[in-house]
C-alpha positions as CSV (number, residue, x, y, z in Angstrom):
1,X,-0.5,-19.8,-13.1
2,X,-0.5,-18.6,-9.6
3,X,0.9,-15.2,-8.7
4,X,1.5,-13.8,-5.3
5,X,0.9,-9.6,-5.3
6,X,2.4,-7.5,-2.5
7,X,0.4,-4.5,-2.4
8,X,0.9,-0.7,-0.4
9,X,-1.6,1.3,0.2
10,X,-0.6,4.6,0.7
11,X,-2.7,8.3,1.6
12,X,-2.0,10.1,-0.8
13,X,1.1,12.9,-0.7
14,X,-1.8,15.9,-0.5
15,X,-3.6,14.7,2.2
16,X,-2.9,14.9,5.4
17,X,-2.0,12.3,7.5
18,X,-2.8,12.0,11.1
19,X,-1.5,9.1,12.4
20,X,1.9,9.9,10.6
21,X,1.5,13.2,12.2
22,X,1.2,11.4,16.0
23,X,4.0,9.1,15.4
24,X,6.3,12.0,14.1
25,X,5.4,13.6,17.3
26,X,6.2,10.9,19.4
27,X,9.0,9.7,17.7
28,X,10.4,13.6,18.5
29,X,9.5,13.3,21.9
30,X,11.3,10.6,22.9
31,X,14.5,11.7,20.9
32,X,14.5,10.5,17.6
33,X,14.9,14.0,16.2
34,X,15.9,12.9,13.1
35,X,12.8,11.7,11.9
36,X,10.1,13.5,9.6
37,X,7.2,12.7,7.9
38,X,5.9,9.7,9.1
39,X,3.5,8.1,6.4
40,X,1.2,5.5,7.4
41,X,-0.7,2.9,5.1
42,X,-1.5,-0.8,4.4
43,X,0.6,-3.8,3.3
44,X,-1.8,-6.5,1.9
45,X,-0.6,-9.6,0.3
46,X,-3.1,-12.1,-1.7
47,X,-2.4,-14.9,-4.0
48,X,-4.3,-15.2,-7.3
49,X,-4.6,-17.5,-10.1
50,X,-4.1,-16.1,-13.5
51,X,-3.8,-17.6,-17.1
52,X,-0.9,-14.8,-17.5
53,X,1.1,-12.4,-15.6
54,X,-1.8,-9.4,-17.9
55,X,-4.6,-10.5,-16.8
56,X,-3.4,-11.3,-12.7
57,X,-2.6,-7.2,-13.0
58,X,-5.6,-6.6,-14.6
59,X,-7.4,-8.3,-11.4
60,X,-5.3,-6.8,-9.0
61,X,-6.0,-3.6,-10.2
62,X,-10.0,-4.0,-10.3
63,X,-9.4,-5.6,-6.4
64,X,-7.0,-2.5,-5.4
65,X,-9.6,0.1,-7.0
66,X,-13.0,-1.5,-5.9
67,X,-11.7,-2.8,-2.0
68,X,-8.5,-2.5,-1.0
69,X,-7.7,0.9,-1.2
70,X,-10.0,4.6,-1.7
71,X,-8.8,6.1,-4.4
72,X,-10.5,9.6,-2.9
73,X,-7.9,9.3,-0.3
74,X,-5.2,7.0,-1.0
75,X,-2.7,5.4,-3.7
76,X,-1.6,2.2,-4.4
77,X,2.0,0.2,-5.9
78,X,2.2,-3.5,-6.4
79,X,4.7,-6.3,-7.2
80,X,3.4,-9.5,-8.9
81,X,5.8,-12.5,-8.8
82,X,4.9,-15.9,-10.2
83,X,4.4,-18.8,-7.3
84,X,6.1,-22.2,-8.4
């Protein structure tokens, strides 16, 4: 079966976040007061072949943990959906 994931890589809520920080800034600056808290992370999206929906999670997983992401620094969420 092939699977398509959509992964986000976020930094993680205790860290800070400087480029979040600068766009906040900006975004005040030129009157978009409303805004706070600017995160800013990754959107990857890979397709993988997988004998079951398990094991394409388990793979992701491994791929997020080893290279996609550092899990010193940053988190990570994922949808798996099932490519016809």
């Amino acid at each position: 079966m092939k699977f398509i994931a959509e992964i986000n890589v976020m930094p993680l809520k205790a860290l800070l976040d400087p480029q979040g920080k600068a766009v906040t800034h900006s975004m005040n600056n030129i009157g978009f007061n409303e805004v706070t808290n600017v995160r800013i992370g990754k959107h990857i999206t890979l397709e993988i072949e997988a004998s079951s929906e398990e094991k394409a999670m388990e793979r992701v997983n491994e791929a997020c943990n080893k290279i996609l992401s550092n899990p010193i620094m940053e988190g990570f969420d994922y949808t798996l959906k099932v490519i016809e």
